[in-house]
ROVO-171248 format. One record per atom (N, C-alpha, C): residue in one letter; x, y, z negated. Coordinates in steps of 0.2 Angstrom, whole numbers, plus 2048, in hexadecimal, padded with zeros to 3 digits. Layout:
N
aXYZ ...
END
This chain:
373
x8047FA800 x800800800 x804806800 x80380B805 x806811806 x804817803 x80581A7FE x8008207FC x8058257FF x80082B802 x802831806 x7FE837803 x80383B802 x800841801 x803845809 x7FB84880C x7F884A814 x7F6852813 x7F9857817 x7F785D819 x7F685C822 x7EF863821 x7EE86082A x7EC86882B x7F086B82E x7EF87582F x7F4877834 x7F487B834 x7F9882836 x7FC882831 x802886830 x80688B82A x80389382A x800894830 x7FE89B82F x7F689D828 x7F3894829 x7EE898827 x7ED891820 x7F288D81F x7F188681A x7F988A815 x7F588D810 x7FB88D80B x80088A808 x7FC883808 x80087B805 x80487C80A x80287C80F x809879815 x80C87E819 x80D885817 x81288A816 x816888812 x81388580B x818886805 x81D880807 x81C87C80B x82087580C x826877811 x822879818 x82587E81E x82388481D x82988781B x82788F81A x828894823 x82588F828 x82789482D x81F892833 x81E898835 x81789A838 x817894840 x81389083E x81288D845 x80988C844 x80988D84D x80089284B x7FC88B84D x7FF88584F x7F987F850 x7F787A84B x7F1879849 x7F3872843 x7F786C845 x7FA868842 x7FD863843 x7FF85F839 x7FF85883A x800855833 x807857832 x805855829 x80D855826 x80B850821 x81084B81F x80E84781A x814846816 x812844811 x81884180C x81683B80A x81A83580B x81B82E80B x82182C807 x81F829800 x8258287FC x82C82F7FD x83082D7FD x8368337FE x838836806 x83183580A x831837811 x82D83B811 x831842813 x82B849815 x82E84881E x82884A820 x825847829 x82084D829 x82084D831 x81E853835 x81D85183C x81485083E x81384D844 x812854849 x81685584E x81685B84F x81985A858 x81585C85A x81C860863 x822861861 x827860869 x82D861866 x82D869865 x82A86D869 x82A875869 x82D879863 x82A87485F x828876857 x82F874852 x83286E856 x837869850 x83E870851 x83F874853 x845876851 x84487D84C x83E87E84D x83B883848 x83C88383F x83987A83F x83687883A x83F875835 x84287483C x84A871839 x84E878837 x84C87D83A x851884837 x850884830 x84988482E x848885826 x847880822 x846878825 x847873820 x84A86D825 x84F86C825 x851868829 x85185E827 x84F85E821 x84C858820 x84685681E x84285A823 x83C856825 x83D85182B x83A84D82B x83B848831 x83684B836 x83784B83A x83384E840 x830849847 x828846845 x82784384C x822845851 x827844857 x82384A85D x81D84685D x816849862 x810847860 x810842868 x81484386B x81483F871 x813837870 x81783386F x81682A86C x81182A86A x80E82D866 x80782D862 x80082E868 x80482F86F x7FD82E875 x7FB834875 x7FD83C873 x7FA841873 x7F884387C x7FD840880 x7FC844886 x7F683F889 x7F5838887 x7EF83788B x7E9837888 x7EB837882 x7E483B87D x7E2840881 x7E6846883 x7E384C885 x7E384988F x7E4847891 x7E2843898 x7DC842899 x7D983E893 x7D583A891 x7CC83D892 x7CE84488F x7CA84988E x7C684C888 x7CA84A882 x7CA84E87F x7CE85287B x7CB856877 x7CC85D875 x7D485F870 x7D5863872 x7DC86486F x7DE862869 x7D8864863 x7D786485D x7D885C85B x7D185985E x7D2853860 x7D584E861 x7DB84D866 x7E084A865 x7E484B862 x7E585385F x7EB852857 x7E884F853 x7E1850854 x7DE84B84D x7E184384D x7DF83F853 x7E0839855 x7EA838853 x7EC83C856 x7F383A856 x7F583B84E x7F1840849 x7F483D844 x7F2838842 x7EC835840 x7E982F841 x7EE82C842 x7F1828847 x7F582384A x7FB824847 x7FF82B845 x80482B841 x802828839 x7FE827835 x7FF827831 x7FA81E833 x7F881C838 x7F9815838 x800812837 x80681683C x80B81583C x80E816836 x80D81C832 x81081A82B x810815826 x80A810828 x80780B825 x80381081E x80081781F x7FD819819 x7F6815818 x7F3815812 x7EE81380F x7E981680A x7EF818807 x7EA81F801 x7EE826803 x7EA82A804 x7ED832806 x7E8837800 x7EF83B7FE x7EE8417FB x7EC8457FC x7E484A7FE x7E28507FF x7E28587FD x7E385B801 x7DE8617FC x7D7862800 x7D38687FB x7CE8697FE x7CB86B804 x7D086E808 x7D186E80E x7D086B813 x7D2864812 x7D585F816 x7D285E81B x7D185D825 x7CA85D826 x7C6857827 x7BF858827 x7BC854825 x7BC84F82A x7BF85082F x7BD84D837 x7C4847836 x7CB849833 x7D0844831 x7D084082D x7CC843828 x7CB83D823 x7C3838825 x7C1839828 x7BC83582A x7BF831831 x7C5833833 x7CB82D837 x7CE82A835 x7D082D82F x7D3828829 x7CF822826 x7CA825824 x7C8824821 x7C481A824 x7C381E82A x7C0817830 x7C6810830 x7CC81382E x7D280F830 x7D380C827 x7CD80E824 x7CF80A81E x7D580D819 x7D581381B x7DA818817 x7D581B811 x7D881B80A x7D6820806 x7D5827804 x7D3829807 x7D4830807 x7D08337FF x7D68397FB x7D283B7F4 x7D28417F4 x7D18467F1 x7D184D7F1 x7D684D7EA x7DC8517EB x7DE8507E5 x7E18597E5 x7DD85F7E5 x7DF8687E3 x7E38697DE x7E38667D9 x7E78657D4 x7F08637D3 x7EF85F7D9 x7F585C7DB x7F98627E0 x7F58677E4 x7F88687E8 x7FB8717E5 x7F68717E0 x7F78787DD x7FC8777D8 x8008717D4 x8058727CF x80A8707D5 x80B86D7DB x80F8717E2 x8148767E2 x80E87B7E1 x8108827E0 x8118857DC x8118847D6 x8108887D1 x81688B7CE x81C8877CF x8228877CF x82588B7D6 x8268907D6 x8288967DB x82F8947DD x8318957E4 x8368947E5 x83A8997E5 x84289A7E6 x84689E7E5 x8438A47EC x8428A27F2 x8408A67F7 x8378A87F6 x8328A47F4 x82D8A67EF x8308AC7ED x8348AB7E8 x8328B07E2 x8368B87E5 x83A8B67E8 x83F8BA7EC x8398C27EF x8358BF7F2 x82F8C17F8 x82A8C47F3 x8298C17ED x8238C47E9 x8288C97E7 x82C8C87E3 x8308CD7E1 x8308D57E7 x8338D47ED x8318D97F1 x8298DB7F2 x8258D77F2 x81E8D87F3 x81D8DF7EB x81E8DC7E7 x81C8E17E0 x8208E67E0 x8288E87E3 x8288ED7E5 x8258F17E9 x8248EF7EF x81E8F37F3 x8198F77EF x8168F27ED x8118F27E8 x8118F87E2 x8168F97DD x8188FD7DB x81B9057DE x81C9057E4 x81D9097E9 x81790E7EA x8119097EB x80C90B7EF x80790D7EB x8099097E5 x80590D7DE x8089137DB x8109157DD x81291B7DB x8109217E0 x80E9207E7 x8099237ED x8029247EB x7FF9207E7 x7FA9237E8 x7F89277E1 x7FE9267DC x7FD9297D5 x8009317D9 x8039317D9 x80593A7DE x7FD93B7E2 x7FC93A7E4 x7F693B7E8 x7F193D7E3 x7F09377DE x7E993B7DA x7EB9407D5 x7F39417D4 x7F69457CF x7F594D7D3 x7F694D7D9 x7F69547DD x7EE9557DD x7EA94F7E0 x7E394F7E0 x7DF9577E6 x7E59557EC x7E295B7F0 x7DD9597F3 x7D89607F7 x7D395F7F9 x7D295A7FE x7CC9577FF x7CA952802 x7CD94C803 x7D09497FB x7D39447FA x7CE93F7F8 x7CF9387FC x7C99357FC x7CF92C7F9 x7C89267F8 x7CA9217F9 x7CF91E7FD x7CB920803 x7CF91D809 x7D691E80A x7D592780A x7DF92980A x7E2926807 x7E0926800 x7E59227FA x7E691C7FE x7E1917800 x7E490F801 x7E5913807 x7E591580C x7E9915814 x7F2916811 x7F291D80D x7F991C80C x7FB917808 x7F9912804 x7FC90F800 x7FD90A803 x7FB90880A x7FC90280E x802905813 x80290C815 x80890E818 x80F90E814 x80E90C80D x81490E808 x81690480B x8128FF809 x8118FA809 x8158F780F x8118FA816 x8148F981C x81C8FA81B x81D8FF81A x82490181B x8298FD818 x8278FA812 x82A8F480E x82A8EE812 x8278EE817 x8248E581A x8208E2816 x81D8E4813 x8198DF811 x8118E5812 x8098E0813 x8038DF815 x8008E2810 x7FC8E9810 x7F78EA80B x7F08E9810 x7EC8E380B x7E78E380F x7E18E980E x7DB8EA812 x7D98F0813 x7D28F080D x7D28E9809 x7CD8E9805 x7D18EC7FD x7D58EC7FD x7D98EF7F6 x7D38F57F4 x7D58F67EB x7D08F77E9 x7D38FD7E6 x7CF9057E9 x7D190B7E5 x7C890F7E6 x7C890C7DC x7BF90D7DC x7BE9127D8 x7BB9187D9 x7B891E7D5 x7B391D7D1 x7B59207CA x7AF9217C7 x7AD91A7C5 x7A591B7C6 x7A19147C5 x7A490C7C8 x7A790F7CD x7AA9087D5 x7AC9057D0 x7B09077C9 x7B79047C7 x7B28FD7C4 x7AD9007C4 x7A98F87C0 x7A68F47C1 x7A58F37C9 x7A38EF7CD x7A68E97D0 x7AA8E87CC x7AF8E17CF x7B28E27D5 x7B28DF7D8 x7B88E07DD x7B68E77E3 x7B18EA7E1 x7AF8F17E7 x7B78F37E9 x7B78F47EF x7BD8F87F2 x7BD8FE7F1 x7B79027F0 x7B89077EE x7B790F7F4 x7B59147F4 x7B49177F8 x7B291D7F5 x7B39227FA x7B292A7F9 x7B69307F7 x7B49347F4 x7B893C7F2 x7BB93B7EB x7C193C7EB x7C493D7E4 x7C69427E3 x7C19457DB x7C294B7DC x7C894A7D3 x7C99517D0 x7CC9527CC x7C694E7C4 x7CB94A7C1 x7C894A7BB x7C39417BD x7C49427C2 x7C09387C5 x7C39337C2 x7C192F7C0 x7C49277BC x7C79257C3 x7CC91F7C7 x7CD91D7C8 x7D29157C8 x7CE9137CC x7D190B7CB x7D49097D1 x7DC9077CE x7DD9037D6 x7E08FE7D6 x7E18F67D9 x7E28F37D8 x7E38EE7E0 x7EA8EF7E0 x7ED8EF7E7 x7F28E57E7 x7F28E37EC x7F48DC7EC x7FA8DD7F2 x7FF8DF7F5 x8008DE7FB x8068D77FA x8048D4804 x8098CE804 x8108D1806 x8168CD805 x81C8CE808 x81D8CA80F x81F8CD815 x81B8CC81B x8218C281B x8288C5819 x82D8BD81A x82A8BA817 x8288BA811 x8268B380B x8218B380D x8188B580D x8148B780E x8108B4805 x8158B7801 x8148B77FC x8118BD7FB x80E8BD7F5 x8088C37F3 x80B8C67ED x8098CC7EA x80C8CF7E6 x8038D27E2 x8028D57DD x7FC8D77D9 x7FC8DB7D3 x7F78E17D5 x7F88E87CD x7F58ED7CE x7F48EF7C7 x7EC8F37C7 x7ED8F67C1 x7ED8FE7C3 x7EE9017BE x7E99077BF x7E690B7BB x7E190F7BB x7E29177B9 x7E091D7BA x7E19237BD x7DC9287BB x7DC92F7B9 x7D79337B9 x7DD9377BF x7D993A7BF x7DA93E7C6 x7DA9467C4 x7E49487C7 x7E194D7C5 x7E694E7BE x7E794A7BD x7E994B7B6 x7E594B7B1 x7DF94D7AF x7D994E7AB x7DD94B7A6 x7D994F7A1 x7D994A79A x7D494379B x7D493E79A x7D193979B x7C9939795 x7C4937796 x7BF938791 x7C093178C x7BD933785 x7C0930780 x7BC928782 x7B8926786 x7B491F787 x7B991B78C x7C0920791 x7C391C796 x7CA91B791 x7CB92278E x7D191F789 x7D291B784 x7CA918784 x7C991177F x7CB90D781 x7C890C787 x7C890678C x7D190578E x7D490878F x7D990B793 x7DE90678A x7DE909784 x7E090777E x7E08FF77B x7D88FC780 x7D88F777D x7DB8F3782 x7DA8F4789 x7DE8F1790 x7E78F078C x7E88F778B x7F08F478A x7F28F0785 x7EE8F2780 x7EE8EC77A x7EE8E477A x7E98E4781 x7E88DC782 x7EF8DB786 x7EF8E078C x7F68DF790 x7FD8DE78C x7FE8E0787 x8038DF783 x8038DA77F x7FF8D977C x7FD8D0778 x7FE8CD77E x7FB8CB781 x7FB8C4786 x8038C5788 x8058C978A x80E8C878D x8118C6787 x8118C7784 x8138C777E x8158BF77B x80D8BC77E x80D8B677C x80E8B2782 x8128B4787 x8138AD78D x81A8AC78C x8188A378E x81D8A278D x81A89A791 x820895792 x81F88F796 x81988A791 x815887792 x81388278C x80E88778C x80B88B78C x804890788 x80088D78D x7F788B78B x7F588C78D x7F0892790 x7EF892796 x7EE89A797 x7E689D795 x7E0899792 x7DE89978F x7DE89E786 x7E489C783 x7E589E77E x7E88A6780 x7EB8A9787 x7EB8B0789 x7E58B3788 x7DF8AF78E x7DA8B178D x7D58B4787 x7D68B0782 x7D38B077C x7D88B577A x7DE8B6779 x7E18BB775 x7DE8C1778 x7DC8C377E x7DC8C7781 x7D48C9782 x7D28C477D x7C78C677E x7C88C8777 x7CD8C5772 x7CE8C776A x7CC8D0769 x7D28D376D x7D38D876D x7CF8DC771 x7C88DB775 x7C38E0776 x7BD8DD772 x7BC8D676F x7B88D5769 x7B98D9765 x7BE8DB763 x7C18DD75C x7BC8E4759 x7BF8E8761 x7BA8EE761 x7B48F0765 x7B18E9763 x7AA8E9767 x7A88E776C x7AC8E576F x7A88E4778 x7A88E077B x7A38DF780 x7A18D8780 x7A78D4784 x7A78CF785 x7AE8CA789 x7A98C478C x7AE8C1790 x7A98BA795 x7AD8B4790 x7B18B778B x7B08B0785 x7AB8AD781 x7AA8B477F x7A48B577A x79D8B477C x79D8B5783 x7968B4788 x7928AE787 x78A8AE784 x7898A7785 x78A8A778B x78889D78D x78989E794 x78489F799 x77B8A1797 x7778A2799 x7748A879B x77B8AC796 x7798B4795 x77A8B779D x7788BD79E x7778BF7A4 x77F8C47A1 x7848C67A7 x7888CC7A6 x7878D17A2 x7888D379B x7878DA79A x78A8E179F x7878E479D x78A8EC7A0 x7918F079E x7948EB798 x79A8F0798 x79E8EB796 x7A48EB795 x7AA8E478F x7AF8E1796 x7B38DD792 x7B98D9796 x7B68D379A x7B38D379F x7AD8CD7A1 x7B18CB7A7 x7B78C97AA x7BA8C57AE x7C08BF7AB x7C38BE7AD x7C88BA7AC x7D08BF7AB x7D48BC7A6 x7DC8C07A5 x7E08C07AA x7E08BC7B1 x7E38BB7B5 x7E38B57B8 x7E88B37BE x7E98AD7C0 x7F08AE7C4 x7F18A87C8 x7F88A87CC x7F78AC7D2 x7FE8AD7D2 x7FF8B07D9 x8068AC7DC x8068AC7E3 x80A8AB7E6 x8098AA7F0 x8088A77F2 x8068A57FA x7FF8A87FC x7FA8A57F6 x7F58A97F5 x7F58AC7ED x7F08B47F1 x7EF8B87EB x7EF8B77E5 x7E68B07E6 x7E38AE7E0 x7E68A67E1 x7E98A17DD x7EB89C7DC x7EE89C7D4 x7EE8947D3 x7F08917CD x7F68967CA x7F78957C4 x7F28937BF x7ED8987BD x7E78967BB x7E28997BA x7E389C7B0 x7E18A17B3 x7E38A77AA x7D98A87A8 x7D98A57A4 x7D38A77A4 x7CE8A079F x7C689E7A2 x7C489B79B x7C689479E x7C98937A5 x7CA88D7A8 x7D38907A8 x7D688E7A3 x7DB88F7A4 x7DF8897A5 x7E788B7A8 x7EB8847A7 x7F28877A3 x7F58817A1 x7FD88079D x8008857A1 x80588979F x80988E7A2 x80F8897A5 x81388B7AA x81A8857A9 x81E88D7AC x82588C7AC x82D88F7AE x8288917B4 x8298957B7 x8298967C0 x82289A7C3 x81E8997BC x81689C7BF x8178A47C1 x8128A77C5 x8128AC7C4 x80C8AE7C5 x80B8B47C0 x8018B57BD x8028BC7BB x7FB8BF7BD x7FA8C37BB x7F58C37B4 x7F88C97B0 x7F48CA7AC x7ED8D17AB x7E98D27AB x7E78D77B0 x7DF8D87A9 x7E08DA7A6 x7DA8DC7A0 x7D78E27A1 x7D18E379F x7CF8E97A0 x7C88E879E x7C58EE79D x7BE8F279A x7BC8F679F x7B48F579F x7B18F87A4 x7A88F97A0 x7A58FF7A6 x79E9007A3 x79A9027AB x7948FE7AB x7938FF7B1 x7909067B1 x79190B7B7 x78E9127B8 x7959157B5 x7999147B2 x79E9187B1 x7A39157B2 x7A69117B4 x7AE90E7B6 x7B09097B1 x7B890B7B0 x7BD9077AB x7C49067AD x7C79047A9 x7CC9027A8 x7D08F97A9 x7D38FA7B0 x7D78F47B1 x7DF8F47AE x7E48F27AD x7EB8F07AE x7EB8EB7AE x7F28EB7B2 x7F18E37B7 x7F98E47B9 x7FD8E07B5 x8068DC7B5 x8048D87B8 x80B8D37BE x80C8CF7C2 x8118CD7BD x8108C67BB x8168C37B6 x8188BB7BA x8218BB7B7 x8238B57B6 x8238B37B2 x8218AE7B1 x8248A97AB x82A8A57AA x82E8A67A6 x8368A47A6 x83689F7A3 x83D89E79F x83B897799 x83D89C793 x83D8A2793 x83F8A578E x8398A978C x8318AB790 x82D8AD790 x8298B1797 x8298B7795 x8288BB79C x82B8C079E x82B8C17A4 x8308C67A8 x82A8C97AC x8288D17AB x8218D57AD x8278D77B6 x8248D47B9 x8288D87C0 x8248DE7C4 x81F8E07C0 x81C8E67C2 x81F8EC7BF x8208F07C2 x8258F77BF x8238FD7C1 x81C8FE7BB x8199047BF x8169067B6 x81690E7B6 x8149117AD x80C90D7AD x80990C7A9 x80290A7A8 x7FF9137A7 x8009187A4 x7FD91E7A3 x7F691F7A5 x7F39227A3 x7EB9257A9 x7EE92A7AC x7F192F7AC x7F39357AE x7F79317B4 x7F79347BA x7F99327BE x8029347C0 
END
């Protein structure tokens, strides 16, 4: 019996199988891992690609597998890479294969016909990566400075707060500061006025004028790694004094942000962040999604999301910070991101991008928390 753990994608658009071959090839094609055998059923077009950056993969063209009379035959291109993995992983003698959620359902029902095992195992494929590689971590690391760039642009912008300074400006420059770094700020990033801040994810839109709460909360990718970077830090506009309900909110934000850094380290479960971190808006009253029966509808104001979760390839990925949390280990990188909000009136996010070392945490975001911009 041959167990296989199977990816069947592109690298541009299947994270798992970037993270394996870190270089852009735009067709799907199999990869599979066979006892101490990583394999790649692919065109030769693609094998010298695939050997620049990982040169022990074993690499089999899709030609012996029949792909040219597959496509003769009359069917569809998709089709016969379907087939010809099928045939490859007869040829590997597989019988149980490892999936993620993704897998498609059209392979594993050809698998499946050959008496192959197929299981969904997301779990498996997410502690994968949870462990950053040196060029991972490399890429985030540039990603967060952009990122701290692009939040010092648009802190100057609501500090001058000149006439007809709107949302959009702010994200259009803060994607040009981005650009210039190489690395992607996407166009849904979040710089929400006012009441916006409390809407969950709102992107945010309109006039900012002097004296406006503002929230921004920006992700960009690093274009080489295609690593992600994430931070969010909140603003009056203007310089304004802040009113005593955001400077609460603002008070008990960095309180929880301080405790949970405080307390990472490899071995935590991220649960127990979570909880430290609802402690400290319980304390002085406000509602949390700890506290929440599970029946109850959302209230109007309090810490009602989750402390965080992973970053890396993707934005949002393992480990999860929050009421579903998991073990921290060496390598994770998570944001910690607390905050207070009341609908009709805004709030207060901070939001650190953290590594976790074996000595505890390392905050890779480098930017003041202050309201004052």
């Amino acid at each position: 019996m041959s167990q296989a753990l199977l990816i069947f994608g592109d690298t541009g658009r299947s994270t798992d199988l970037f993270h394996v071959i870190p270089k852009t090839i735009i067709d799907p094609f199999l990869y599979a891992e066979v006892g101490d055998r990583r394999l790649a059923v692919i065109g030769v077009i693609d094998h010298e690609g695939i050997r620049a950056v990982d040169p022990e993969i074993e690499l089999l063209d899709t030609t012996p597998f029949g792909r040219t009379e597959l496509l003769r035959s009359g069917l569809s291109w998709i089709d016969a890479q379907l087939e010809v993995s099928r045939r490859a992983c007869r040829e590997l003698g597989v019988t149980r294969a490892t999936v993620n959620w993704d897998f498609p359902h059209a392979l594993a029902d050809l698998l499946r016909a050959d008496g192959v095992e197929v299981a969904v195992d997301t779990p498996a494929f997410e502690q994968r990566r949870r462990i950053k590689t040196p060029l991972q971590l490399d890429g985030i690391r540039r990603a967060q400075h952009a990122a701290d760039v692009a939040m010092g642009t648009a802190a100057t912008l609501l500090r001058e707060c000149a006439g007809g300074l709107t949302a959009e400006t702010v994200r259009e420059e803060m994607q040009r500061v981005c650009s210039e770094r190489d690395a992607d700020l996407p166009d849904d990033v979040i710089v929400a006025v006012n009441g916006q801040g409390a809407n969950g994810h709102d992107s945010g839109s309109g006039p900012i004028r002097r004296g406006d709460r503002v929230l921004i909360d920006i992700w960009p990718r690093d274009r080489a790694s295609r690593c992600w970077a994430d931070m969010t830090r909140t603003f009056v506009a203007g310089g304004e004094a802040p009113p005593d309900e955001l400077a609460e909110y603002w008070r008990l934000a960095k309180a929880a942000l301080d405790a949970t850094t405080a307390a990472v380290r490899p071995g935590v479960d991220a649960r127990e962040l979570h909880a430290l971190a609802s402690q400290v808006f319980e304390d002085a009253g406000q509602p949390t999604l700890r506290a929440l029966p599970s029946d109850a509808a959302l209230p109007d104001s309090g810490f009602l999301h989750g402390l965080g979760h992973g970053v890396g390839l993707d934005v949002h990925e393992a480990p999860g910070v929050g009421l579903a949390g998991d073990v921290l280990v060496a390598g994770d990188v998570i944001t910690l991101e607390p905050g207070c909000y009341r609908k009709g009136f805004g709030g207060v996010r901070l939001e650190d991008l953290v590594l976790v070392t074996d000595e505890g945490a390392e905050v890779l975001t480098d930017f003041p928390y202050d309201l004052a911009p």
